[in-house]
Structures are given as C-alpha cells and as structure tokens.
C-alpha atoms as a printed R data frame, in Angstrom:
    type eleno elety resid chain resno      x       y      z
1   ATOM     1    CA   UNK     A     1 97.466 189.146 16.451
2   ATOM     2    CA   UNK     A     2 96.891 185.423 16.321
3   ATOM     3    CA   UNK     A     3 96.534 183.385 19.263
4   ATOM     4    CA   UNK     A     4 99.325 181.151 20.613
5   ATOM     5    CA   UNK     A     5 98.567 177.168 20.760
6   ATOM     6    CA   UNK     A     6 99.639 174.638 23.607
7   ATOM     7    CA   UNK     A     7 98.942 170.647 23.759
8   ATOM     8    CA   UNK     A     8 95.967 171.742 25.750
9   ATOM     9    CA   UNK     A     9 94.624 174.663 23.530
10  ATOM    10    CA   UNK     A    10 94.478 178.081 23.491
11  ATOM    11    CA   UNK     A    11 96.116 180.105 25.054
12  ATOM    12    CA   UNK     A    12 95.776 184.067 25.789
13  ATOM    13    CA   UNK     A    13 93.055 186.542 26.611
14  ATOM    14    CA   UNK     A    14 91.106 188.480 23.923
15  ATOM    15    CA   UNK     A    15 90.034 191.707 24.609
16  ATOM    16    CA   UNK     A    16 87.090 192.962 23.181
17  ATOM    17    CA   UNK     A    17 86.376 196.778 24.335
18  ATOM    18    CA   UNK     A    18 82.981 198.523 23.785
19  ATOM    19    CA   UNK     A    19 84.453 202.286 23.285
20  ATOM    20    CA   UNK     A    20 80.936 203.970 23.160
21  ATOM    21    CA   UNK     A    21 80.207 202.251 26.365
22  ATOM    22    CA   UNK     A    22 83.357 202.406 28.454
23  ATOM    23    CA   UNK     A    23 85.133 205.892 27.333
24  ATOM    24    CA   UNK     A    24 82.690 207.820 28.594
25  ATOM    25    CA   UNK     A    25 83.417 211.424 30.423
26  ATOM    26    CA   UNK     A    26 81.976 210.228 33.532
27  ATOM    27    CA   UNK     A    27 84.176 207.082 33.855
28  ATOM    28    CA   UNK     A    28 87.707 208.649 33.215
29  ATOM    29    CA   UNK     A    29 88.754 205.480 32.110
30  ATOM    30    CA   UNK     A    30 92.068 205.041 30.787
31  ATOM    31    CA   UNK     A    31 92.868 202.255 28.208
32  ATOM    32    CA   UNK     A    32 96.005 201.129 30.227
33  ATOM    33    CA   UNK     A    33 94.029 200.236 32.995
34  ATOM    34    CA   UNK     A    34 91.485 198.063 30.698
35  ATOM    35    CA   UNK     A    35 94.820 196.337 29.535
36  ATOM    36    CA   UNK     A    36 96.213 195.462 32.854
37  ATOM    37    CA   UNK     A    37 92.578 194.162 33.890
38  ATOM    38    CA   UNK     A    38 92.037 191.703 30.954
39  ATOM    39    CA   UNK     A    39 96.503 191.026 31.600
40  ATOM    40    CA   UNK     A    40 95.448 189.535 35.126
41  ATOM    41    CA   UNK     A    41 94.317 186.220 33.521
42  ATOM    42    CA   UNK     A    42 96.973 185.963 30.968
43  ATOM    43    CA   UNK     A    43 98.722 187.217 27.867
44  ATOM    44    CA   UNK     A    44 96.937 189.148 25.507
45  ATOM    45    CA   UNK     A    45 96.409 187.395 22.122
46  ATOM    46    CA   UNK     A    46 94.387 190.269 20.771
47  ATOM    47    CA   UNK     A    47 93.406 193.841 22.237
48  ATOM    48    CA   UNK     A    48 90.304 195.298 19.899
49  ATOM    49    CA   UNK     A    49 88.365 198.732 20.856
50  ATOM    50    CA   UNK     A    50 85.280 199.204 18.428
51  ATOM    51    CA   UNK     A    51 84.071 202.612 18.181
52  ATOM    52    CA   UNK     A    52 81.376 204.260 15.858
53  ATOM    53    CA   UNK     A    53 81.888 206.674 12.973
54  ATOM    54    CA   UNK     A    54 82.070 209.618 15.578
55  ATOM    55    CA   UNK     A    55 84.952 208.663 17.029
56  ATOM    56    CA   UNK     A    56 87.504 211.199 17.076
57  ATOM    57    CA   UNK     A    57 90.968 210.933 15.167
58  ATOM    58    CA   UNK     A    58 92.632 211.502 18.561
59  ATOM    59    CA   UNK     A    59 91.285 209.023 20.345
60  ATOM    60    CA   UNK     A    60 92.165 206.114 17.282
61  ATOM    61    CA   UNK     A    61 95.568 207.354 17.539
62  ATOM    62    CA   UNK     A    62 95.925 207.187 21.339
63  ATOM    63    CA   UNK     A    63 94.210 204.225 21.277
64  ATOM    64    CA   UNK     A    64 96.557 202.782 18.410
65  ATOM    65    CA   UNK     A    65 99.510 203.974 20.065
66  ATOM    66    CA   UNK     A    66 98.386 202.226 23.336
67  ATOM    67    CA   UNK     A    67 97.934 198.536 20.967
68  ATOM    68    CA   UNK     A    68 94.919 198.334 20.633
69  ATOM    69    CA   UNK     A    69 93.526 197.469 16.756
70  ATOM    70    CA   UNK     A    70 90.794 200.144 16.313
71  ATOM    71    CA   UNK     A    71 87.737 198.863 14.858
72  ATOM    72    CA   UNK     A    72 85.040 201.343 13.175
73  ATOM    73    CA   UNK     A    73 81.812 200.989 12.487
74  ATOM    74    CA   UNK     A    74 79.165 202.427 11.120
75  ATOM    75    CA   UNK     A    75 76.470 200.148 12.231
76  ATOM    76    CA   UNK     A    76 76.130 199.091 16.055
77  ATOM    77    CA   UNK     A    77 79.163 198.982 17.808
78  ATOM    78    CA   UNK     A    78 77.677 196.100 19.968
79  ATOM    79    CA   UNK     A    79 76.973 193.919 17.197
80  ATOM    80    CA   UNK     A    80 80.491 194.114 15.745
81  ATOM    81    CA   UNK     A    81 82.087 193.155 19.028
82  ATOM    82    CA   UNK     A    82 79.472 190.368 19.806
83  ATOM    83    CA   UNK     A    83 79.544 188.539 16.080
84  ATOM    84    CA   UNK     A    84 84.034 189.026 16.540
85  ATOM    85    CA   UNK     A    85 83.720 187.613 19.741
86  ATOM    86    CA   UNK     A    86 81.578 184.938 18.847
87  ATOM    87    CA   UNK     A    87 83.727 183.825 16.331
88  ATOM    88    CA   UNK     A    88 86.790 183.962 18.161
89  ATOM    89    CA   UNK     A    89 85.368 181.328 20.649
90  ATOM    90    CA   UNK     A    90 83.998 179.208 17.469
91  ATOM    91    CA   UNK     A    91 87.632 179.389 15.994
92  ATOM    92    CA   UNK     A    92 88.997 178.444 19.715
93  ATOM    93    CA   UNK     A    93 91.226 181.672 19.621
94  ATOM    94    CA   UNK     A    94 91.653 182.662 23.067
95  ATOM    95    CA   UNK     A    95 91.356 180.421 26.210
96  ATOM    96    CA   UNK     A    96 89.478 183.676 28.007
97  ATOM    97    CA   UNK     A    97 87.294 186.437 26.747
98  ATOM    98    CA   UNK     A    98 87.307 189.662 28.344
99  ATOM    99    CA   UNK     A    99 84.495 192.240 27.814
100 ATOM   100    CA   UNK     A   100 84.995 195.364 28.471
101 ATOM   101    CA   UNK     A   101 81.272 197.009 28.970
102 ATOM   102    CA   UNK     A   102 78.665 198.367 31.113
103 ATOM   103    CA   UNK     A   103 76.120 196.526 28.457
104 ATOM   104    CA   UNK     A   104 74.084 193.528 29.032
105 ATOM   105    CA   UNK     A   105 73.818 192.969 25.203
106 ATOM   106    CA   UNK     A   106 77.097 191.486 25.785
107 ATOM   107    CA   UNK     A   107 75.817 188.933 28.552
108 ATOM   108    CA   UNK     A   108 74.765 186.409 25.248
109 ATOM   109    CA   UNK     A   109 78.753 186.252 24.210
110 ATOM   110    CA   UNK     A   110 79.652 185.750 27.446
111 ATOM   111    CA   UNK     A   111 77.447 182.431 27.583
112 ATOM   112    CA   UNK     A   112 78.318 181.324 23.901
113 ATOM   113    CA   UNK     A   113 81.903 181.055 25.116
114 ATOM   114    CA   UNK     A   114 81.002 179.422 28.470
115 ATOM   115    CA   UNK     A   115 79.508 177.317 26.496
116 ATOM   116    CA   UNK     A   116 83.007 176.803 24.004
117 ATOM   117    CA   UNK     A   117 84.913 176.131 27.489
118 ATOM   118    CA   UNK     A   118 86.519 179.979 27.300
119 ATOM   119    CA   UNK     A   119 86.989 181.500 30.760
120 ATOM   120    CA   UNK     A   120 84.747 184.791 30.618
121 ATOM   121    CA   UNK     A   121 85.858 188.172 32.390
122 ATOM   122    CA   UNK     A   122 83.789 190.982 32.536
123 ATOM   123    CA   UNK     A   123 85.364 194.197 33.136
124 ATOM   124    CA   UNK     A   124 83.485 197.624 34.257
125 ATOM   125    CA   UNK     A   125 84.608 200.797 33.828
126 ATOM   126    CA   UNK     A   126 83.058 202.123 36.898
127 ATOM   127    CA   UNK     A   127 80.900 201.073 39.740
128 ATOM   128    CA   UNK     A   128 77.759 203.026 38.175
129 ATOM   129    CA   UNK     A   129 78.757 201.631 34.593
130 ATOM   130    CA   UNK     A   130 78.462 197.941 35.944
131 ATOM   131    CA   UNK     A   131 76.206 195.329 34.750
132 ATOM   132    CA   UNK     A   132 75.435 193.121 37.197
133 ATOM   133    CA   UNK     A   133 73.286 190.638 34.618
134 ATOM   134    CA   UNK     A   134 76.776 191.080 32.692
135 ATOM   135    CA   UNK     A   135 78.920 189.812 35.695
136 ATOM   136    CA   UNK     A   136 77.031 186.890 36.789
137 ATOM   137    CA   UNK     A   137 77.514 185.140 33.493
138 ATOM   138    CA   UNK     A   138 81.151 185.538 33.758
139 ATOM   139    CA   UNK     A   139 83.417 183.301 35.427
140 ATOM   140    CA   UNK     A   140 85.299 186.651 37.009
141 ATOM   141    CA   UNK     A   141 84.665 190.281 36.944
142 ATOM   142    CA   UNK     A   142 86.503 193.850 37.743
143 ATOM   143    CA   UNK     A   143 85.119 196.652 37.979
144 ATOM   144    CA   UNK     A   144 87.603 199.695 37.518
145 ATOM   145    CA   UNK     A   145 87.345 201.818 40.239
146 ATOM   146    CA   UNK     A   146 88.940 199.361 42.469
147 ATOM   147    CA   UNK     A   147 86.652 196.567 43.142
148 ATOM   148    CA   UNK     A   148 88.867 194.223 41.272
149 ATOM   149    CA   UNK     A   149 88.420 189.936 41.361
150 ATOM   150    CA   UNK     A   150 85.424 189.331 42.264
151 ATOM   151    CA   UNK     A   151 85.315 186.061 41.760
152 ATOM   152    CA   UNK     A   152 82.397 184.581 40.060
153 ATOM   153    CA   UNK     A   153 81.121 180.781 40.960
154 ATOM   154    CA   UNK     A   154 82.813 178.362 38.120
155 ATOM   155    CA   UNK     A   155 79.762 175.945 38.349
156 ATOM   156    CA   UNK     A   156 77.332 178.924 37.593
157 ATOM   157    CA   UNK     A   157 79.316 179.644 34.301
158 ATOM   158    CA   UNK     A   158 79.119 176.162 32.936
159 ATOM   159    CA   UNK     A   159 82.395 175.185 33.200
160 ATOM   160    CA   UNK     A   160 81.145 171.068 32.864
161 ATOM   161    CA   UNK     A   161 81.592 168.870 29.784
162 ATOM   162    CA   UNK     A   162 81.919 170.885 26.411
C-alpha cells in the first residue's frame, strides 16, 4: 500500500508487527486488536507482520486474510522490520510509526523517526511483554491488555526542529 500525501505531508500510520515477539501463546493476542491499536492515530497506509521461516501456513493465511502483507524471513525478524521501518521514515511514508513489540531492539527505529518528525507508537501485546525502554522513546504507547494511551511526553520524543 502506498502512503497518501497532503500539503503538509504524510499522512497514515505504518504498522510494523514483530510476529515472533507478539504472537506468542502466552499473550493471546489477536491481530484485530493490533489493527485497531495502530487505527487510533489514523488510517493505515501499510499493515506488515514479519515472521521467520517457522511460521506456520495457517497463521500467513489468517494473517493475510486479516490485511496484513506477510513478510518472511530467514534471517532476524528484527532486522527486517527495523531496516523497512527505517526506510519508510527516510522515504517520509507514514506521518506515524507503530511498533508492535515487546523488544527494545526496536527502541533505535523509534528514535530514527523521532528524529524524521514521524509520531512513534509503541504497542505491547501484554503487560509482561512490555518494554518500558521501548515506550519511553515513543511519543504514545498501548499496551494490549487494556492499558491503552498512555501518553508519552512530546518534548521527550524530540518533536523540535527537523
């Protein structure tokens, strides 16, 4: 999906889902609900869930059938989704990023775009899969069992002059 443009930018959230890391037994996480997180702060200009070579044909079809573009990798799973993100906020494809993750591998990204002007959203697929290095570089967080918007300080993100 390509992003959508206005005068001011980009526009639209990409969402960038660490499968390995998030759709895990002890989560129960369902891929709707990582949808209608990363939804919250605006239209969806691309939904991506990267997976490694173990993934199962059942869950690439669910997740398919759910919109998201499967991604899979042989290699680390967390590189993939950091060098895609990256680039989407070098190319000035989204006007947010949102990371779904337990991983503080990710918390690098997160600052890159800061950095690019991209709102940053960190979303948690439980309270014990949370990454609290993760969510204080992002400008807001969720965390799926419920503790949704929490609200991170703007000025802490680096929301001044790009």
């Amino acid at each position: 999906m390509e992003s959508s443009r206005s005068d001011d930018g980009p526009v639209g959230v990409a969402l960038f889902v660490d499968g390995p890391n998030v759709l895990r037994e002890e989560f129960d996480v369902d891929l709707d609900d990582v949808r209608v997180a990363a939804e919250a702060e605006g239209p969806l200009v691309t939904t991506r869930l990267y997976l490694d070579e173990h993934a199962t044909p059942g869950l690439i079809q669910a997740a398919e059938a759910r919109g998201f573009e499967v991604v899979v990798t042989s290699g680390d799973v967390d590189v993939k989704l950091a060098v895609d993100a990256a680039r989407f906020a070098a190319e000035g494809r989204m006007s947010t990023l949102a990371i779904a993750s337990r991983d503080t591998d990710f918390k690098p990204v997160v600052e890159t775009a800061n950095g690019y002007g991209i709102r940053t959203l960190a979303i948690a697929p439980g309270e014990f899969g949370r990454s609290d290095a993760l969510r204080n570089a992002t400008n807001n967080s969720v965390t799926l069992d419920g503790d949704e918007g929490d609200e991170a300080d703007d000025e802490k993100s680096g929301d001044g002059e790009s």
